[in-house]
N, C-alpha and C positions, 0 to 999 in steps of 0.2 A: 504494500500500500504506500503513495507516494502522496500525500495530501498539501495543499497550496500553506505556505506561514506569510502572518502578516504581522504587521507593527501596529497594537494598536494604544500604547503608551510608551514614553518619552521624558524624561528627567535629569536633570544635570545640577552642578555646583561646580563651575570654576573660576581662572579668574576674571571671564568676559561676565561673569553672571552667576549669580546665584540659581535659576530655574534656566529655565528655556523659552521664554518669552525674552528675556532679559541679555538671552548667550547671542541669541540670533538676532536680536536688533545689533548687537556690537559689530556681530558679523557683516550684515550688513551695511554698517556703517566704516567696516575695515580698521575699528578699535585695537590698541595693541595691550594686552594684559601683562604686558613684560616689564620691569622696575624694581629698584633697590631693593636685597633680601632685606628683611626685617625678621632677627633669629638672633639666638645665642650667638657671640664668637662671631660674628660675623666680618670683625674687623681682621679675623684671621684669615679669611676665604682669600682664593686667588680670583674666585671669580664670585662678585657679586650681586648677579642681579638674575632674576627668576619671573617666571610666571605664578603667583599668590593669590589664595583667595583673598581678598582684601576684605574687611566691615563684617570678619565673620567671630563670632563668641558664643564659645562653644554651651556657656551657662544657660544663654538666650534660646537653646536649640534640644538640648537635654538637662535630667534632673543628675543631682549629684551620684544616684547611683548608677544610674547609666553612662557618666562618664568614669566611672571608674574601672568601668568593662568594654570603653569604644576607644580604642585606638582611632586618631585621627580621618586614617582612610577610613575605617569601619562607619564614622561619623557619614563623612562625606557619599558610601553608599545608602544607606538608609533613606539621609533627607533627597537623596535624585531616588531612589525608589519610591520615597512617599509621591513625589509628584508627580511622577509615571502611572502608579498604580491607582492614584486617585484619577488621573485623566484617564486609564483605560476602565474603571468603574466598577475593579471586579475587588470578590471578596471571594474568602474559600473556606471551606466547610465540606464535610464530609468528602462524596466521590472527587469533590472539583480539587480538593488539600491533596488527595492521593494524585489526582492528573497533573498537579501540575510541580515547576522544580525552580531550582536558581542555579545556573552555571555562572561567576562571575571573573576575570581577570583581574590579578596585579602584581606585580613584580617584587616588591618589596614588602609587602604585609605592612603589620605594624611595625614600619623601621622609625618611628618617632618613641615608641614604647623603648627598644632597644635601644635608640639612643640614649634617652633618658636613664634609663638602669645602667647601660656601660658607664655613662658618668659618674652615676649614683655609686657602684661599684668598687670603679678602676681610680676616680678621680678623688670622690670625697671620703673613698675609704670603708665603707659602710658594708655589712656583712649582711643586710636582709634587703630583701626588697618584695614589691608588695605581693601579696597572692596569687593576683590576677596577672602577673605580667606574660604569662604563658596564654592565657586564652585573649589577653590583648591582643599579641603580635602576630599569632599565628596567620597563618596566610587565607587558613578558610573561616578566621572570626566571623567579614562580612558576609560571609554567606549563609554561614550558621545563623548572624541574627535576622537574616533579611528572615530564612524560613522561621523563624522563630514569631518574632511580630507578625508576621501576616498567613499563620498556621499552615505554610506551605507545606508537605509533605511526603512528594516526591521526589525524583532523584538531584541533591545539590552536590557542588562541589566546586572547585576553583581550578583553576589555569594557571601555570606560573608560565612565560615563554616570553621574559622581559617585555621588548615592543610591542610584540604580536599579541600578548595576552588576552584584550578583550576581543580582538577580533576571531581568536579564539576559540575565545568563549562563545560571542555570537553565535561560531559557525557552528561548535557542537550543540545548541542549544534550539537550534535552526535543522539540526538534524536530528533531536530528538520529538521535534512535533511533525516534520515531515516524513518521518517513520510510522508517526501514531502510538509512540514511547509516553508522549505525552501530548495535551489539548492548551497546556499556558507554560511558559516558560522565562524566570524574569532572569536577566541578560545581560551583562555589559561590564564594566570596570571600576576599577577606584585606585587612588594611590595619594600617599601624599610623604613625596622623599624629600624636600625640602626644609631637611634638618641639617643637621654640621655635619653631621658623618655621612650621610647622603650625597651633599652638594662636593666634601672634602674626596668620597671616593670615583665622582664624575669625573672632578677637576685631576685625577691620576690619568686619565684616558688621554687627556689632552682633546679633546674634542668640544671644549666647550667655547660660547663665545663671551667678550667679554663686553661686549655693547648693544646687541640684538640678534634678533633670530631672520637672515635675509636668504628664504632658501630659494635654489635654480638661478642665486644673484650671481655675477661675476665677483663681486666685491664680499661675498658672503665669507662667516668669518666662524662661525661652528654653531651648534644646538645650542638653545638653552630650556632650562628644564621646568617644567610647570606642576601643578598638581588638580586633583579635583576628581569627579566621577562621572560617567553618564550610565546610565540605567534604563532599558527598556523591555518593554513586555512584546514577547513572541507570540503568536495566537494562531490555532489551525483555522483557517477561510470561512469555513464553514460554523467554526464556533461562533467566532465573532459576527458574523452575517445573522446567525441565530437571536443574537441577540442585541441586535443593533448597534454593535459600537462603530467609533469611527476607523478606518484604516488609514493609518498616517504613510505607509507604501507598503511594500509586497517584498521579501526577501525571495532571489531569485535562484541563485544558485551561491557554491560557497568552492572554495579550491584552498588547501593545504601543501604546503610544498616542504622541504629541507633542502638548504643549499648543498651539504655534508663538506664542506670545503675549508669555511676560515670561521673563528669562533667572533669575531668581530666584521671583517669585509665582506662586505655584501656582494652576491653575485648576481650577475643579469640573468643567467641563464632559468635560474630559481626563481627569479621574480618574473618573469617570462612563462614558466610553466604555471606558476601560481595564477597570473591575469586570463591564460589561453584556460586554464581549469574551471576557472569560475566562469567566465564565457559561457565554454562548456557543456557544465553541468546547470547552470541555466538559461541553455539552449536562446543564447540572445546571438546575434552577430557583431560582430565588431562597429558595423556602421550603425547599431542602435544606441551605444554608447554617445551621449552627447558632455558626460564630465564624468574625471577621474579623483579624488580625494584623494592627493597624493599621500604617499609617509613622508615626503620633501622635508627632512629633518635641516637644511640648512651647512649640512658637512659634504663637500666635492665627492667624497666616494659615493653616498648614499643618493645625492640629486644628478650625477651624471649614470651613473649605474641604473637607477629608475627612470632615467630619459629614456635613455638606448633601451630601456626592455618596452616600453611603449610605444618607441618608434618599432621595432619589431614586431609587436604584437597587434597594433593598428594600422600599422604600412601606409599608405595612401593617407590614411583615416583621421591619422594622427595629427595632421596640419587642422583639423576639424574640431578636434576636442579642446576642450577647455580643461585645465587640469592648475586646482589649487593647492597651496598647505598652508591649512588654518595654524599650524605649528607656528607661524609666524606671528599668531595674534594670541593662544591659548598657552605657547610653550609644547614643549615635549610632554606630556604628561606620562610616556613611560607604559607601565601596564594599563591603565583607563584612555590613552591618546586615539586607539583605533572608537571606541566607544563615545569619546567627546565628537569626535569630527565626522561619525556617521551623522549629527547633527545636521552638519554641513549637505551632505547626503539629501537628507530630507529637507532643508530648505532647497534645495537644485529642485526637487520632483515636483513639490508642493506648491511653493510660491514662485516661482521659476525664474530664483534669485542662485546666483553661483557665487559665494566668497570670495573675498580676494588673496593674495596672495602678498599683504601687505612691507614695507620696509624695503621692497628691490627697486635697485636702484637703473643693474646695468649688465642686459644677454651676457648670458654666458655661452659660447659658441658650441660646445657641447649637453648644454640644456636647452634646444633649439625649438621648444614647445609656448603656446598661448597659458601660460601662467597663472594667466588672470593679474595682472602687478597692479596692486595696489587698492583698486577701484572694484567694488561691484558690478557685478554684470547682469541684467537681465537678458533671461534665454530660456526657451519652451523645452526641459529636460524630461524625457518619459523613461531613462534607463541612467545606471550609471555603477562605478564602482567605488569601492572604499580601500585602499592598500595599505597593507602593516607589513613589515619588513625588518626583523629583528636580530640582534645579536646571536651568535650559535645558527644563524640560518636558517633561524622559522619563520614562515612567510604565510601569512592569510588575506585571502581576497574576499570579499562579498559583492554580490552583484546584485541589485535591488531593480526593480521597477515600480512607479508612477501608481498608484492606485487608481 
């Protein structure tokens, strides 16, 4: 059995926006979320400046004991799941707890909790530390409280796959309701490495930048890193048509690749099969793709390596597409980035508004693609893809259509 998945909720916290009314006007307006870390030690950092949620407190958001058991990200997926799951309108109880799950992505867990305690520890000496620091940091906290608060009780679990993690997630999560494993499926990512030890073990890669995030620019100068989550609800077609919600688009097909080659350098050949897969397996053509949601992290291996694999894999086509990275206005966010900029995604389908690609200044002769630089664009999108392209050479696509 092969049955249709749809989107029919949507939720975020980062630093363009607290919701999703809020992300997407920024987007729209090609806002840049990127500026001064504000963190412990910060005067230590080589590098700093980040993508932050700004105006956020955590007391105004949870009671005291629930911040004793939400690591940061854990925070950050909840409130994009509240607002997802209040827009797609569902609640769950008996048969619906059992059909449905949470697959979610992120890379670093609670690495603010482990920050905190390695200080606490190593620094000030201290021989205990609190209870909870283990069901803090763990990786699958946010998933365990997503199903927890909203009595889900099907199959959850988490994605670790650095970059690629929410898309991930997505994709397995996209193929557990097009299996018929499951009828609702909440989905997407969170992260928030924007700590000292976080920012301090980027800045060892040398890849970071130390003035903005300008990806496919000539002048681009490395990633910088963001935090936040995006969270939405998967639904089979038929569910939700059942019961009238809305369909925000249609997940079309989904392609998983390994480069097996460099645990860092990305290869074309992998990001190539990853875009021809999801194609593919959601039987769309190349010339139905009207936008790409880059992973255009802003570092020359990654934006010229993702060029060359879309001039290949669109041939002709390619001159046609319009291909953004919100990366430049959200930050990297890491394991939740494939899950914020599906956003992106669904403003192309919906409002048939394409982001920009803001901060570039100037072609790069090897990134020889429509950008989108700077400015928004309006354009009638009824197909499109999302790429994530990770460290270790895990590579996920999703291919979505237009509801």
């Amino acid at each position: 059995m092969s049955r249709r998945v749809v989107i029919t909720g949507a939720g975020t916290i980062n630093a363009l926006g607290h919701d999703v009314p809020s992300t997407l006007e920024a987007m729209r307006e090609g806002r840049c979320g990127i500026g001064p870390l504000v963190m412990r030690d910060a005067d230590r950092l080589a590098i700093r400046i980040g993508a932050q949620v700004q105006g956020y407190d955590e007391a105004e958001r949870f009671n005291r004991q629930q911040i004793a058991l939400f690591d940061r990200y854990t925070q950050f997926a909840l409130l994009a799941a509240r607002e997802a799951l209040g827009q797609a309108g569902l609640s769950f109880a008996g048969e619906a707890a059992a059909r449905a799950g949470v697959i979610l992505g992120t890379s670093g867990g609670g690495l603010q909790t482990q920050d905190d305690n390695y200080r606490a520890v190593y620094e000030a000496g201290k021989n205990r530390v609190h209870p909870f620091v283990v069901p803090r940091l763990m990786n699958n906290a946010a998933a365990a409280h997503l199903s927890m608060e909203w009595n889900i009780k099907g199959p959850s679990f988490t994605v670790a796959t650095a970059c690629a993690s929410s898309n991930h997630a997505i994709g397995q999560a996209f193929q557990f309701v097009r299996a018929g494993l499951a009828d609702v499926m909440v989905t997407g990512g969170a992260e928030a490495m924007l700590c000292f030890g976080g920012v301090k073990a980027w800045e060892g890669l040398r890849v970071m930048s130390n003035d903005t995030c300008r990806p496919f620019c000539a002048t681009r100068s490395g990633m910088v890193q963001g935090e936040g989550a995006g969270i939405f609800v998967l639904e089979d077609y038929d569910h939700a048509r059942a019961r009238g919600a809305e369909i925000l688009a249609e997940i079309a097909g989904v392609a998983m690749t390994s480069d097996a080659s460099d645990i860092v350098m990305p290869s074309r050949q992998g990001a190539e099969r990853a875009m021809e897969g999801a194609l593919r397996d959601a039987k769309m053509a190349p010339d139905e793709v009207g936008y790409i949601n880059a992973h255009g992290t802003g570092t020359a291996a990654n934006d010229r390596t993702e060029s060359a694999a879309v001039a290949t894999v669109f041939g002709a086509h390619a001159d046609a597409l319009a291909i953004s990275s919100t990366k430049s206005m959200h930050g990297h966010c890491i394991g939740a980035t494939g899950a914020i900029e599906l956003l992106a995604c669904l403003m192309a389908l919906r409002d048939g508004v394409i982001a920009p690609t803001v901060n570039w200044r100037e072609r790069d002769p090897e990134c020889a693609l429509d950008v989108v630089p700077n400015t928004a664009r309006e354009a009638e999108i009824s197909a499109c893809l999302s790429n994530a392209f990770a460290f270790g050479g895990m590579n996920a696509v999703l291919a979505l259509r237009a509801a």
